[in-house]
N, C-alpha and C positions, 0 to 999 in steps of 0.2 A: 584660629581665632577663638576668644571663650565667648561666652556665654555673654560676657556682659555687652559683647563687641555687635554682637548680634541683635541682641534685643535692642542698641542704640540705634543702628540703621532699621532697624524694621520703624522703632517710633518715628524717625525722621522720612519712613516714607509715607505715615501715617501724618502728617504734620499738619497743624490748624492751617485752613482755609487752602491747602493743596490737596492736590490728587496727581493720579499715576498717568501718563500719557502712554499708551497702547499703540506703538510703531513697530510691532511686530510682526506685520500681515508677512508673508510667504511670497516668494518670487510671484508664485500662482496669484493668489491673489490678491494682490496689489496692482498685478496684471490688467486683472477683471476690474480695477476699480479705473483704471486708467483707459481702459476702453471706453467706458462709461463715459470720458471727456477726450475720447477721439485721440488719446494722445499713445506714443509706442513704450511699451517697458522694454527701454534700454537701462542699464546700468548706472548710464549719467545722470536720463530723468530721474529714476527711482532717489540717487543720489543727492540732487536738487530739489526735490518734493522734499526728503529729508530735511535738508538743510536747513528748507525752508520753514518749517515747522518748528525745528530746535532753535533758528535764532530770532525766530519771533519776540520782538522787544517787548521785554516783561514778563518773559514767560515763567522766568523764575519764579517771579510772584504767587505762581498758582498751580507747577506744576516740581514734586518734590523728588521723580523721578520718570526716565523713563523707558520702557522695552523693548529694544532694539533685535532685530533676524540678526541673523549668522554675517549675511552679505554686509550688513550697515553699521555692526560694531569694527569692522575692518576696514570700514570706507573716511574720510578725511573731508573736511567742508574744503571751498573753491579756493584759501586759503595755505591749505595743508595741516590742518592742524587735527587728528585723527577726533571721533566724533562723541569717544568716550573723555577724551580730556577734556574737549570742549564744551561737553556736558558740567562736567564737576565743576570747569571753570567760571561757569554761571551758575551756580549752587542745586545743578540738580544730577540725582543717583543715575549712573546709568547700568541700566538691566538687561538680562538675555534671555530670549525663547529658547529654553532648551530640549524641549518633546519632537519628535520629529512627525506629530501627526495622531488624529485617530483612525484606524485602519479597522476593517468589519473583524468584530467577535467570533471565531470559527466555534461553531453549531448553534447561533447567536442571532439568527436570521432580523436584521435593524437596528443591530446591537453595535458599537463601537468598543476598543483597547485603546489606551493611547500607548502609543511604543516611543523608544528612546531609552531606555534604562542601559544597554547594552556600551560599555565603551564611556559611560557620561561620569564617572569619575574623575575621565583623562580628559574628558572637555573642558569640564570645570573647571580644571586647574590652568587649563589655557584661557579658558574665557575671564578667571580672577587675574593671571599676569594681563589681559587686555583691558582690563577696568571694572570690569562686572564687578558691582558692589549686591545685586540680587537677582535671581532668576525667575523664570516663569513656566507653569506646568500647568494644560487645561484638558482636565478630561473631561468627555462629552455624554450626556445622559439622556437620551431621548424620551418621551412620550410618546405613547402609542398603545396601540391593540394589545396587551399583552407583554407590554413591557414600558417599565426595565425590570428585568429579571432581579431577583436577589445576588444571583451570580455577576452577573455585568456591572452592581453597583459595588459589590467585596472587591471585583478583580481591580474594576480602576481605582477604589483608594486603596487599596495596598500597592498600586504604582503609585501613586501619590503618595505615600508615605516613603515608600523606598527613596524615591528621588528628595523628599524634604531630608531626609536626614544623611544624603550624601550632600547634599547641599549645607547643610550645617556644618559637615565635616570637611568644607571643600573653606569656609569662611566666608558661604555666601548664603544672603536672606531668602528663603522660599517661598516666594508667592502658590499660594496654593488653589488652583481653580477648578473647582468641580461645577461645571456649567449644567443644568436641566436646563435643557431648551424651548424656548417660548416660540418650534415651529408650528407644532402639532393641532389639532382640536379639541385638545383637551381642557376644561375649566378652571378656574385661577384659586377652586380647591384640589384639584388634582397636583395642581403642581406643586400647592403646599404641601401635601400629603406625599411626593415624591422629594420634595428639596428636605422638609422634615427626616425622612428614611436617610436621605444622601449623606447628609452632614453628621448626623448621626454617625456613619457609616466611618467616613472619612476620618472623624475625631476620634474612634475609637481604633482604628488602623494607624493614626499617626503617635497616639500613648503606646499602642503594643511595640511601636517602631523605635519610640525613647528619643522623637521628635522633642527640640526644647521648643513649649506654644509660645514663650514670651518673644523670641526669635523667629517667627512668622507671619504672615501680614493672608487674610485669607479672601479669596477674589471670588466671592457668590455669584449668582442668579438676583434679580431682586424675586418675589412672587406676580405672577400675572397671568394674566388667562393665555391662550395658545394664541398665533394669530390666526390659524381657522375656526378657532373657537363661533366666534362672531358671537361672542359674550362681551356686555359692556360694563365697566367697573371705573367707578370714581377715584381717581388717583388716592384719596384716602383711604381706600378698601385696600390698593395696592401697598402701602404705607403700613397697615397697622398687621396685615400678613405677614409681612417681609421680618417686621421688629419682632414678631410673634415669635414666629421659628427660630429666629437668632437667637434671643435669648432663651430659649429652651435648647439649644443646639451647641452654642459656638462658647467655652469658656470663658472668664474674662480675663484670664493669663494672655486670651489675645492682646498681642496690642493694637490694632487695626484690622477693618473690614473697608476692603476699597470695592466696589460692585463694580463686576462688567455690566456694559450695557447690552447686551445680547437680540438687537436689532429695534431695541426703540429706536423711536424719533429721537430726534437730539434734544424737544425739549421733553417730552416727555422723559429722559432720563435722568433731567433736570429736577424734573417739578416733584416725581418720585424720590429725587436724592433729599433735596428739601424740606418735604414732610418726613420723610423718616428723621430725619436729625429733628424736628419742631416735636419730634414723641419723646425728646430726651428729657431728662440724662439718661445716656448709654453706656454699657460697661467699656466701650470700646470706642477709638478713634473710628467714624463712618464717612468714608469720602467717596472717590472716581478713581477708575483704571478703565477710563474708555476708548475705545477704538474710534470706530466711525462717527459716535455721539459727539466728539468731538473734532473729528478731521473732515465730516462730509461738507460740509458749507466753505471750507478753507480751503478743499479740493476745487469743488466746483467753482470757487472763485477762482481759485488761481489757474487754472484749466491750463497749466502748460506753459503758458504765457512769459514769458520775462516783465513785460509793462502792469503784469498784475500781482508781481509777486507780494509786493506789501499790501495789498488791497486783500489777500488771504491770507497774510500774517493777521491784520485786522481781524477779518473772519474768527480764523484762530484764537484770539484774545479776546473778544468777546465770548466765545462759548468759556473760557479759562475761568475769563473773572465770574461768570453767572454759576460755576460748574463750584468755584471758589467759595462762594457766597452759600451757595445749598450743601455745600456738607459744615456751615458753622449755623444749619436754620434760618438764614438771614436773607434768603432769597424769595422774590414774589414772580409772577408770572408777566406781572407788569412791567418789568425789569427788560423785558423780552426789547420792547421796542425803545424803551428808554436806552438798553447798553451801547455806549461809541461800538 
């Protein structure tokens, strides 16, 4: 695939008023989220939670792709009709988790690698004949005592850069995720001061690498204090941080920036995506690539249930359209109880 093929899916996964849906959780933990509503991770549910989620009516409307595990790009709605076609055939990209995890940094005591490079040339090429039109890569950067090291931040972007630009070479878009984690107690300048260093880190590993930026779409932290912090900060503090570092950090050969939510609430990574877009004009398309922000209230409603599946398709569509709305600045808080 050239160059041009690349930069057109990355913009379309950037695309006004959508964002990325994040159905990439792990056997494991998808597990764990399913306990949480009493229900078992078999095959079928995991299967049918899927389904449910992809054929949420209207989802197209607001969501431009989305990240499917190993197990669920192979798997087929109750239909038969496998789950990456059935993606496209509602007009949205469907993507793949291709890291196999972050595993401890040996001599790195708290420190994570993400692993996967090994072999992922010849995944790729299997996962583009399955439909992957772009994949996903998240390395983990913790806060703490003493770290992150300068080592732990070089080692994981130059897997991040490795993996972008086999992914270029594979004809597929690389989302690019360097996560600073908002578990720690650390303050919501600290972590600007670590996402600062990170990003840095990673753009200067993926030029060395001869990454094309216009053919990447790059999946941040927003900035926010730890959650043991027990520091309180006005969603616009968290806003004009986040826009801060970006544009001192991230080129704007990108063509999109889609934020994990990295354990906000769901509105709160609402009301954050919002305000950042209300500080525009930005050099870069700024929307969602959210996980939980967007699937825990669709979970929970649907809790299993067959009688409630469209009652969390709803769920679902309501966080879409409000998620819709805050990456073109057009969403208010108010909206919360107004949305169907």
């Amino acid at each position: 695939m050239n160059h041009q093929e690349l930069s057109t899916i990355a913009r379309a996964m950037v695309a006004k008023n959508k964002g990325i849906l994040a159905a990439d959780e792990s056997t494991s933990t998808i597990g764990k989220r399913f306990a949480g509503i009493k229900l078992d991770s078999t095959e079928e549910n995991r299967r049918t939670y899927r389904e449910m989620l992809f054929s949420t009516p209207g989802a197209g409307d607001y969501i431009s792709g989305v990240i499917l595990y190993d197990e669920t790009i192979r798997q087929k709605t109750k239909d038969g009709v496998p789950f990456p076609v059935y993606l496209s055939s509602h007009g949205m990209l469907p993507g793949i988790k291709v890291d196999t995890g972050a595993k401890p940094l040996a001599g790195f005591p708290g420190e994570t690698i993400t692993e996967g490079l090994d072999g992922l040339r010849e995944r790729l090429a299997e996962y583009k004949n399955l439909g992957a039109k772009f994949a996903k890569w998240r390395a983990v950067i913790d806060i703490g005592s003493g770290i992150p090291t300068s080592y732990a931040i070089e080692a994981n972007a130059a897997a991040l850069a490795r993996y972008a630009v086999l992914c270029q070479e594979a004809g597929i878009v690389p989302i690019v995720e360097p996560e600073v984690l908002m578990d720690g107690a650390n303050t919501i300048e600290r972590c600007e001061e670590v996402t600062d260093t990170t990003l840095e880190t990673v753009f200067r590993h993926l030029f060395a690498a001869r990454v094309y930026l216009e053919g990447i779409v790059l999946k941040p932290n927003m900035i926010v204090p730890g959650k043991k912090s027990g520091q309180k900060v006005a969603p616009e503090q968290v806003a004009a941080a986040t826009v801060r570092v970006l544009k001192r950090r991230v080129p704007s050969a990108v063509p999109g920036i889609a934020f994990l939510s990295g354990g906000q609430s769901s509105v709160d990574a609402t009301i954050h995506l919002g305000l950042i877009n209300a500080l525009g004009p930005l050099p870069w398309a700024v929307t969602f690539s959210y996980g939980r922000a967007l699937q825990d209230n669709a979970l929970a409603t649907w809790s299993g249930h067959a009688s409630s599946y469209a009652d969390g398709q709803k769920a679902l569509f309501k966080r879409l359209k409000l998620n819709g709305l805050a990456s073109v600045g057009a969403y208010s808080a108010g909206m919360e109880s107004a949305a169907a």
